[in-house]
N, C-alpha and C positions, 0 to 999 in steps of 0.2 A: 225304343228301348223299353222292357218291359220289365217292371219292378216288384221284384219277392222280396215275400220276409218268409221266412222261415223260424217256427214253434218248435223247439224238442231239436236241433242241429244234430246232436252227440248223440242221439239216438237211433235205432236202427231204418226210419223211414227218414229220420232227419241227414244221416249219411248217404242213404241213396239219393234224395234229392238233391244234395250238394254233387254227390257224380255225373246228374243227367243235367246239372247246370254247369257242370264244365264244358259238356260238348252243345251248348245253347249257346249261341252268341249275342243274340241280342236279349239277352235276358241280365239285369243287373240284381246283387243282392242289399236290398235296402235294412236290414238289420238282422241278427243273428241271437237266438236265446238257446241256454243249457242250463236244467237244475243243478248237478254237481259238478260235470267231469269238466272242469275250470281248463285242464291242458290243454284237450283237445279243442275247447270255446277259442282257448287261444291262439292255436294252429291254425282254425280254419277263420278266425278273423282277418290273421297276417295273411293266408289265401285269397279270400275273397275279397277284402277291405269294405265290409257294409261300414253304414255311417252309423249304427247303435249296436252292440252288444250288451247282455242282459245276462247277468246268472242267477239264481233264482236261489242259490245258499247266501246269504250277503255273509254270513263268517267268509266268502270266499272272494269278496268284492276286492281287498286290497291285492289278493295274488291276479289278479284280473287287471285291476289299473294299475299295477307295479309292472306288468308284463306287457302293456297296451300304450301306444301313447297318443296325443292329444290328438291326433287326426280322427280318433274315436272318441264318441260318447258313452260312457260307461256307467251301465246303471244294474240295480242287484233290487231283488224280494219279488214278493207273488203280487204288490200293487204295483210298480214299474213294471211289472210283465203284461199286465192288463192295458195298462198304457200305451205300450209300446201296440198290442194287437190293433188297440184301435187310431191306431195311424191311416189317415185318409189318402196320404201320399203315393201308395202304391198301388201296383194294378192289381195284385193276388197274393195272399197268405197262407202259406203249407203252415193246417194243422198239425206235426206230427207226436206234440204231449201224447203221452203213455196215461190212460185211466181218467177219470173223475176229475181232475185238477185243470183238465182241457177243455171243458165245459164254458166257463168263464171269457176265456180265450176269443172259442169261438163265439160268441154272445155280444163280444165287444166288436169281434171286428163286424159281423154284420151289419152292427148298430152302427156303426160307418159306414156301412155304404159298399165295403171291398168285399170281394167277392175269396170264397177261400176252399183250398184243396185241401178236402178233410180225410186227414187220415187220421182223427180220433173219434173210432165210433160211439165211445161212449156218452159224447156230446147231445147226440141224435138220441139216444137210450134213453137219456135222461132227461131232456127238453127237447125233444124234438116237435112239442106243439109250438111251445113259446120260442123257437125256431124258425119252423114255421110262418107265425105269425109276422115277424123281423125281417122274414126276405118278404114277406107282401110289402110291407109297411116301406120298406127302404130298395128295394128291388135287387139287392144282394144275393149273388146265386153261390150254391154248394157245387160244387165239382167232387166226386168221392173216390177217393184213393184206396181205398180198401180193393184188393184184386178180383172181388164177389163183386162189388156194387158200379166199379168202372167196366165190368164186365156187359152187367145187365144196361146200365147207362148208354154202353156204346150200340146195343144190341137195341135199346128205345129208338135212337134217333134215326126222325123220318117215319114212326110208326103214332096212330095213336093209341092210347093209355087205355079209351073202350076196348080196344081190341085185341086186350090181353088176357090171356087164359088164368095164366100162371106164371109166375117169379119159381126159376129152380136153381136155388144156390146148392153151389157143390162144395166138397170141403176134403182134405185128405184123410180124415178120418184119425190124423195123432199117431204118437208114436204104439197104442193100445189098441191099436182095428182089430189085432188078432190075439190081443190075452185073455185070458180066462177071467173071467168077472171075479171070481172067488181069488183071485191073485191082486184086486185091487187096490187093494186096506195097505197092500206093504210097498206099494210101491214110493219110490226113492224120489228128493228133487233132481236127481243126476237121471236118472230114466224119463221123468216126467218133461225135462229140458231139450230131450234126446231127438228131435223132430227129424222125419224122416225125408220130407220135398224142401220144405222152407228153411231158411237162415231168418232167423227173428230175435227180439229183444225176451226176454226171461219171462214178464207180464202176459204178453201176447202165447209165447210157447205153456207155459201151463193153462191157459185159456181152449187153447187147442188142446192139450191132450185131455182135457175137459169135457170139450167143445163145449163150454160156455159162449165158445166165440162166435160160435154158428146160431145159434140161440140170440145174440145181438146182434149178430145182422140180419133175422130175420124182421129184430121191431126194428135198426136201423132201415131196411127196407122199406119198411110200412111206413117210414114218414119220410122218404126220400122219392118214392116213389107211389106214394096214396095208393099202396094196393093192400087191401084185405088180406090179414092177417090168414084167412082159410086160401087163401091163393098162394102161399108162399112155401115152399116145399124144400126141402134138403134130403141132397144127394151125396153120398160119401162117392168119389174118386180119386182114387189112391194114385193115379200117376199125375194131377194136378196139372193136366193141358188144359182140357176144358175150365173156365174158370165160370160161368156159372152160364145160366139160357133163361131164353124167354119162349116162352111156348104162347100163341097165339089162339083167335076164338075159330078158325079155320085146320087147323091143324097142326099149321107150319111153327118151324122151333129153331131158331135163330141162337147159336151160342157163339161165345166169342173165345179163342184158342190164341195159346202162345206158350214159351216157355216159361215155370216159373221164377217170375224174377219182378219187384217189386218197381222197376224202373219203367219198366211198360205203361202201367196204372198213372206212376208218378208224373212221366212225361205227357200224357195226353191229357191228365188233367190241367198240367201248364199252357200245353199248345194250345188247346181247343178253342176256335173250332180248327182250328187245323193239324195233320200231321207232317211232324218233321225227319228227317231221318235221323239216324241215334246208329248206335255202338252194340245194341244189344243184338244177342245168335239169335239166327232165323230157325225155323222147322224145313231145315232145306229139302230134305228128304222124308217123305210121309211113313215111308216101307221100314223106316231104321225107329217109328215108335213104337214101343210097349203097346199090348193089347189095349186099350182105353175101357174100363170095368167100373162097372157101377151098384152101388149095396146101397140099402135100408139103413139106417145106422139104428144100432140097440139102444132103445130106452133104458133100457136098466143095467147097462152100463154106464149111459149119459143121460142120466137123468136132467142135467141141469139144460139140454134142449127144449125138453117137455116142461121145466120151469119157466124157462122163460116164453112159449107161446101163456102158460096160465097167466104170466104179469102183464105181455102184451093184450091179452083177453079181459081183464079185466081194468088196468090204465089205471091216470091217475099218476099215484105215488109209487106204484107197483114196482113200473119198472126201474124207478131210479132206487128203490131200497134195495133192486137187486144187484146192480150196477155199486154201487155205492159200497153195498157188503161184501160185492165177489173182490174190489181192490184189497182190502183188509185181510178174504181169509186167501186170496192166493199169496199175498206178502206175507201172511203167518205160516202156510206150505213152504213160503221159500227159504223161511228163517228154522224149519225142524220144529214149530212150535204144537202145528196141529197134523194130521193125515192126509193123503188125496184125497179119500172119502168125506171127512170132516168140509172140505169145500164147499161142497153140494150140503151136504145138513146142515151147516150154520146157514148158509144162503137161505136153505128154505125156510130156517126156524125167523129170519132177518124178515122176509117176505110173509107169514105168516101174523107176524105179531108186533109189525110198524104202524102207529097211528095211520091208517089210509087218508088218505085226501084226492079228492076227485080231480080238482083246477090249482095243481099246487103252483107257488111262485118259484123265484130264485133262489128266494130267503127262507121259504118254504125248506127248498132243497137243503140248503146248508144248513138247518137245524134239523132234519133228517139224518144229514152225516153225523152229527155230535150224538144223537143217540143212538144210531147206530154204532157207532166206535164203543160206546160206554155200554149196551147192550151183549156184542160179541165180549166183553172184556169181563162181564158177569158168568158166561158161559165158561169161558177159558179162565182157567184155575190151577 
């Protein structure tokens, strides 16, 4: 019997992974966390029966343990959450926290030992050295959930790492592939949410029609898979089969294809190394796909891709001021506070003008967040 916990449950990776562990059988869930949505924490505890749930609002902890009873351990706040990641007990831990706050998370469970399905790429954006360094030190491996990086992952194995040309992550290009740039300034959070392949959580969907998202998985890349930043390349495709390739020093280019759907990624990063079979629609018929088409994407409608090769290019603190500022002004987009545009220019103005640090720490980091909050909060007026 093999034992998950699951990070983010009520969340959009955090609900697929509870559907591809209904049809696992020998898979148990050994504790369950949700920042707010208390109800649903609670539905899927009475479902699953883990032996910890965690909600991350403690104003929320009594409707939790009023609704819960003692067969469960019930614990609330961002240091019980931390706790709970680094539980040794189990075989594997879905990342699936939304932004910055998942960082920690994954940090702790390494540092135990458990190995974990990250589906919070920010984690990797933002420490992916001191990451890095945690799965040496303890021999904790990432599995990565992201549909790009379980792509290219699957597409590694059995090959070596010298004998790659190039990393080509592909991306649907957002619900804006085809508006006019000078139409950008007015666009709406109801258009920007409006994804046209994928079902996702609200952080993630302005990220995409961004593609700031594409832009972090490119330095997620670079530290998941040690490959040079000039080796990693993005590809817009709009019908989102292919989900990214690996192009070799020979010629040959190995992609990995399927429909889109989040349970794919999710599942094989549970099983690995093996595959089980699952509930998900096949590609039964090749003749009945859409043309498979492939574009350049615009820099200067997305600039914030070309931002983020500059922060992976130069490291350090870079990337995590970028990471760090993009949580803040996509939640101020989503609140009507600031513009689509405004995204991308406080980001850069965040990245241009954060004390740098070449070897930052943890704690580094979190007093990077404080003045980053207090810095965009000077801007906005």
């Amino acid at each position: 019997m093999k034992k998950v916990g699951v990070l983010g449950s009520t969340g959009s990776i955090g609900l697929n992974t509870l559907k591809v562990l209904e049809n696992l059988s020998d898979f148990k869930v050994k504790y369950l966390t949700a920042n707010r949505n208390v109800d649903l924490l609670i539905e899927q505890a009475l479902k699953f029966r883990p032996e910890i749930v965690c909600i991350g609002d403690k104003k929320l902890y009594k409707k939790l343990k009023d609704n819960l009873n003692n067969e469960f351990e019930i614990l609330c706040g961002r240091n019980d959450l931390i706790d709970i990641a680094g539980i040794k007990t189990i075989d594997i831990c879905v990342n699936a926290i939304v932004g910055g706050p998942g960082m920690e998370p994954t940090i702790q469970a390494l540092k135990s030992g458990v190995d974990v399905a990250l589906s919070n790429k920010e984690s990797m954006v933002m420490a992916g050295d001191i990451i890095n360094n945690i799965c040496k030190k303890t021999g904790a491996k990432i599995f990565p959930v992201d549909s790009e990086h379980s792509a290219i992952w699957q597409c590694l194995i059995g090959e070596k790492i010298e004998n790659v040309n190039r990393l080509i992550l592909t991306g649907s290009g957002g619900p804006f592939r085809n508006k006019s740039l000078s139409d950008f300034n007015s666009i709406s959070v109801d258009q920007a949410l409006n994804h046209p392949t994928w079902k996702m959580g609200k952080k993630i969907s302005i990220d995409s029609a961004t593609m700031m998202n594409k832009g972090f998985e490119v330095i997620e890349a670079f530290w998941l898979f040690k490959i040079d930043y000039d080796k990693i390349d993005i590809v817009i495709h709009p019908q989102s089969i292919i989900h990214s390739m690996v192009e070799f020093i020979d010629g040959s280019i190995k992609s990995q294809m399927g429909i889109p759907t989040m349970k794919i990624p999710i599942q094989f990063a549970l099983t690995y190394p093996d595959r089980l079979n699952s509930d998900m629609k096949n590609i039964n018929d090749f003749s009945k796909i859409p043309n498979l088409t492939f574009e350049i994407p615009d820099l200067k409608k997305y600039p914030s891709i070309d931002l983020a090769y500059k922060a992976l290019k130069k490291g350090g603190t870079s990337c995590a001021s970028l990471n760090l500022s993009n949580d803040l002004t996509v939640d101020l987009f989503l609140k009507n506070k600031i513009s689509f545009n405004e995204i991308y220019q406080l980001n850069n103005e965040v990245f241009k003008s954060h004390n740098w640090k070449k070897k930052p720490s943890v704690l580094d980091l979190y007093e990077l967040e404080v003045w980053i909050n207090d810095f965009l909060k000077s801007l906005i007026k």
